[in-house]
C-alpha positions in Angstrom: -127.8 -71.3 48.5 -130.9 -69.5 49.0 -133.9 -70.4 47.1 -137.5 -68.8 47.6 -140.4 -71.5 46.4 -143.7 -69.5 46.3 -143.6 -65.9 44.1 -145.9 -64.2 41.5 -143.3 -62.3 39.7 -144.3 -62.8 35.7 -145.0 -59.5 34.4 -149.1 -58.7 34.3 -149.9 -62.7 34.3 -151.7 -63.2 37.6 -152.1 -60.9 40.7 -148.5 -60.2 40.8 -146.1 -58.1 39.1 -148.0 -55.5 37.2 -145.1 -55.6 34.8 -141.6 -56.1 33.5 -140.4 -53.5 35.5 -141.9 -54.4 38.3 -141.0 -58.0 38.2 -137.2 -56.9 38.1 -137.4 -54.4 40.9 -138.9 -57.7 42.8 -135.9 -59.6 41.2 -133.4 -57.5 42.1 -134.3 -57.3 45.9 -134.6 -61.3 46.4 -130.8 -61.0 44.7 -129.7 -58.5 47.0 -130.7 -60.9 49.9 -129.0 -63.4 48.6 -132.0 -65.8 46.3 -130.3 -67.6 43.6 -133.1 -69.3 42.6 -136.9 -68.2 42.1 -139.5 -70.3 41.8 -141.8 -68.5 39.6 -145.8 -70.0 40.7 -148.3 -67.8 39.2 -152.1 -68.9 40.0 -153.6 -71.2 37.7 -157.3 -72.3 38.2 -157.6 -75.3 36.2 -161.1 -76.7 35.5 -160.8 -78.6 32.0 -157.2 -79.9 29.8 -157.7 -76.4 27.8 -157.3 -74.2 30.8 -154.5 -76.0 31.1 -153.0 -75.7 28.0 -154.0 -72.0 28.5 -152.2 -71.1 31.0 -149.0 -72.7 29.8 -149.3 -70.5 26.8 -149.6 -67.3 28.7 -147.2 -68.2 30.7 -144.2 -68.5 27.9 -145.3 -65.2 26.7 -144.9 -63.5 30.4 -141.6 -65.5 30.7 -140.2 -64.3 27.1 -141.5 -60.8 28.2 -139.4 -61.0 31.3 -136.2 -62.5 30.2 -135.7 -59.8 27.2 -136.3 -57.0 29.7 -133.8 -58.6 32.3 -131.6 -59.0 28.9 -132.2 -55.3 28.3 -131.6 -53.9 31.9 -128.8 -55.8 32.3 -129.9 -57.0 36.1 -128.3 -59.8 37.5 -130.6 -62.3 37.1 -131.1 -65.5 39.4 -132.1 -68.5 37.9 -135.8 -68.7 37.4 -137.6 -72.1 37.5 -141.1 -72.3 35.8 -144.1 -73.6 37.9 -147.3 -72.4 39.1 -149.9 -72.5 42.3 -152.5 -75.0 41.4 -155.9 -74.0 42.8 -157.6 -77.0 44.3 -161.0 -76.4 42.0 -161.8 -80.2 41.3 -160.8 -83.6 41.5 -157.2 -82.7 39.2 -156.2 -86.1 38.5 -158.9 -86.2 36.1 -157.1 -83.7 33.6 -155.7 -84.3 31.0 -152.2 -83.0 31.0 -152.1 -82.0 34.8 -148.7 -83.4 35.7 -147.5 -80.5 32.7 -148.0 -77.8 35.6 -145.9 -79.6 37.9 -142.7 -77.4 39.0 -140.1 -77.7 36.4 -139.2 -81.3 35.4 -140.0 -82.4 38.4 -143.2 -84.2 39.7 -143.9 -81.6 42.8 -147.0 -79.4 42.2 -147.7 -76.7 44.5 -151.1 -76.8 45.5 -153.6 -73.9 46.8 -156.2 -75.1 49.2 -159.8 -73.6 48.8 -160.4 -71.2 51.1 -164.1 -72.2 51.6 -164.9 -75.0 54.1 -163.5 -78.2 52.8 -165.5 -81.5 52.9 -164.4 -84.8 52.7 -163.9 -84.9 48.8 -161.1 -81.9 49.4 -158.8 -84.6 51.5 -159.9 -87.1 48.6 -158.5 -84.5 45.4 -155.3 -84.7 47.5 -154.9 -88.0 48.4 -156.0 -89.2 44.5 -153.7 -86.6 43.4 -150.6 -88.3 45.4 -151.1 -91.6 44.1 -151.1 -90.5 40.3 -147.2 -89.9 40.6 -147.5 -86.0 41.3 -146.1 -85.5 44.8 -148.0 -82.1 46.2 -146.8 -79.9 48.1 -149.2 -77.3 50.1 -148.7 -74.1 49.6 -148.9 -71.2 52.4 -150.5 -74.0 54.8 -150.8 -72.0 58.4 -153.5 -70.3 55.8 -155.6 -73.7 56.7 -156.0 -73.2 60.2 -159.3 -72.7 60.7 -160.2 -75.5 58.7 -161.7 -78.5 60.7 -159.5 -80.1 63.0 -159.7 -83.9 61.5 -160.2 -82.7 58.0 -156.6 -81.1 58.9 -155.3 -84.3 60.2 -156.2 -86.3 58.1 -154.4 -84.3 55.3 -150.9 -84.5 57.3 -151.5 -88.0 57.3 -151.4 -87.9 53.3 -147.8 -88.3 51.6 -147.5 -84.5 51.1 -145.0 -81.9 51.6 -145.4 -78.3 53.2 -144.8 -74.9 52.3 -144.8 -71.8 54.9 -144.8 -68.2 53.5 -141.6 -66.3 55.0 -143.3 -63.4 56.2 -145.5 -65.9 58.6 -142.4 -66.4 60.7 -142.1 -64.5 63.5 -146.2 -63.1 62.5 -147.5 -63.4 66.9 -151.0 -65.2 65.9 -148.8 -67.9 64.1 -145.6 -68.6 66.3 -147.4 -71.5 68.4 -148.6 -73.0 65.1 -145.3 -72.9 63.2 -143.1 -73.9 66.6 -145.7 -77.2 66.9 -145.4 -77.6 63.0 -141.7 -77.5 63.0 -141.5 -80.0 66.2 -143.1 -82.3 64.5 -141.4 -82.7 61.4 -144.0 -80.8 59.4 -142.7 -77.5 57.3 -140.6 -78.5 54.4 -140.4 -75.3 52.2 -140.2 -71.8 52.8 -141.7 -68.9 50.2 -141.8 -65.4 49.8 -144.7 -65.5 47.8 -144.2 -62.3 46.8 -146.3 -60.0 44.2 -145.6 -56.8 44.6 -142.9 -54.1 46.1 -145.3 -52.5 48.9 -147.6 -55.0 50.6 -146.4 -58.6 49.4 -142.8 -57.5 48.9 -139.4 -60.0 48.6 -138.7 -60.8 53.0 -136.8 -64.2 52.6 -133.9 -62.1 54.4 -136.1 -61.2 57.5 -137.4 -65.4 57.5 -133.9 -66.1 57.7 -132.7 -64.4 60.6 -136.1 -65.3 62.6 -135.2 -69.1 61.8 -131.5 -69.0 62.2 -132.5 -67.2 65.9 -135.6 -69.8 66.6 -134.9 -72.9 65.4 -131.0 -72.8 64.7 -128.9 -72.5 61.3 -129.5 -75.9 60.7 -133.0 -75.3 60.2 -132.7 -73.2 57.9 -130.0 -75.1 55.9 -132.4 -78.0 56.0 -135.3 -75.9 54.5 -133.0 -74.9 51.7 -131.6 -78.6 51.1 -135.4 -79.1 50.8 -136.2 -77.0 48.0 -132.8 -77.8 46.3 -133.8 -81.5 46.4 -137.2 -81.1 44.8 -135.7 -78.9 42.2 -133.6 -81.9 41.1 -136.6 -83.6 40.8 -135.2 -86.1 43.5 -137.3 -87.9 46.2 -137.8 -86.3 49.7 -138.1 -89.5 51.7 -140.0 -89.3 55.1 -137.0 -90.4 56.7 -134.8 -87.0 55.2 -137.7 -85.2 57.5 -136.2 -83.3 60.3 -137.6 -82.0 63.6 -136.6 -78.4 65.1 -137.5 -77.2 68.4 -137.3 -73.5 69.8 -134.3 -72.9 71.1 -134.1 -72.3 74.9 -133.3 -68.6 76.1 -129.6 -69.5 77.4 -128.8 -71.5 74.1 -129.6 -68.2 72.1 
């Protein structure tokens, strides 16, 4: 089982896949790795119930796009699971229809944190949005690094999950970060987020051998059970949390 969490691969929809083609060239090399199950997120900036409804449109059409020309090229398609990155652009809980761009059935939303300097009413969004019965999950979160220090903390004290980008493990600048994260019970989901097939390309293969070598095969097992969980739209209880440590030189 190998299921990437975080990818922009709906044809000429968001900042991904310029089209169809492209989208199953990205396909096919997450299948040759070994994915089996994509989690397609394309942006989404919601600021009013309409965006929403918006988005969901477009999104249909880019899915229907994609799955006649997979039908048509006869690639061997994973199964693809609807959802989308969620910008954090306001208080979301006060949308009408939000839990609709949740990940498929489920009540997990992947959730893109502003890239400005957040405040205390960015901590607040998230905290009010996991109370309403949508359970977010952070995408690409060693992106948040230079964000306060007890802003940071006080959103790991929030009931959230965690999502790393693959090609962050083994990245120098990061392996303190990740290694401190992963001690302390704190990545939960892995992502390509892929978009393209030069500079944000399909590397779950490369993330797997750096995990499998860092933090052992049960790691990356556990990462997978992970995603496979929330997919089922079953509960990730604090207590199914694991802790990995780097391996020592002699046990590698």
């Amino acid at each position: 089982m190998m299921i990437d969490f975080h990818s922009h691969i709906m044809p000429a929809f968001d900042d991904g896949a310029s089209d169809a083609d492209t989208s199953l060239k990205m396909i096919k090399l997450s299948r040759d790795m070994g994915v089996n199950t994509i989690v397609s997120t394309s942006h989404c900036y919601p600021c009013s119930s309409a965006d929403i409804d918006k988005f969901l449109s477009e999104r249909e059409r880019a899915y229907d796009e994609l799955m006649a020309a997979a039908q048509n090229s006869g690639v061997d398609m994973p199964e693809i699971r609807l959802g989308c990155e969620v910008h954090l652009t306001c208080d979301l809980t006060r949308l009408r229809g939000i839990e609709k761009l949740c990940i498929d059935k489920t009540g997990y939303m992947l959730v893109e944190m502003p890239s400005s300097n957040w405040n205390d009413n960015t901590i607040d969004y998230i905290y009010k949005l996991s109370i309403s019965g949508i359970k977010p999950i952070i995408a690409h979160a060693e992106r948040n690094i230079a964000q306060k220090s007890e802003l940071l903390s006080a959103l790991y004290t929030l009931d959230i999950l965690i999502q790393i980008n693959a090609e962050s493990f083994g990245a120098a600048p990061l392996k303190k970060f990740i290694d401190n994260m992963m001690k302390n019970k704190m990545i939960h989901i892995i992502g390509t987020d892929m978009h393209n097939l030069n500079t944000r390309h399909p590397n779950m293969d490369k993330a797997k051998k750096y995990i499998i070598k860092r933090y052992g095969a049960e790691c990356w097992s556990y990462l997978m059970r992970n995603a496979d969980i929330i997919l089922e739209g079953e509960e990730l209880y604090y207590r199914d949390l694991m802790s990995f440590k780097k391996k020592s030189f002699l046990s590698k």
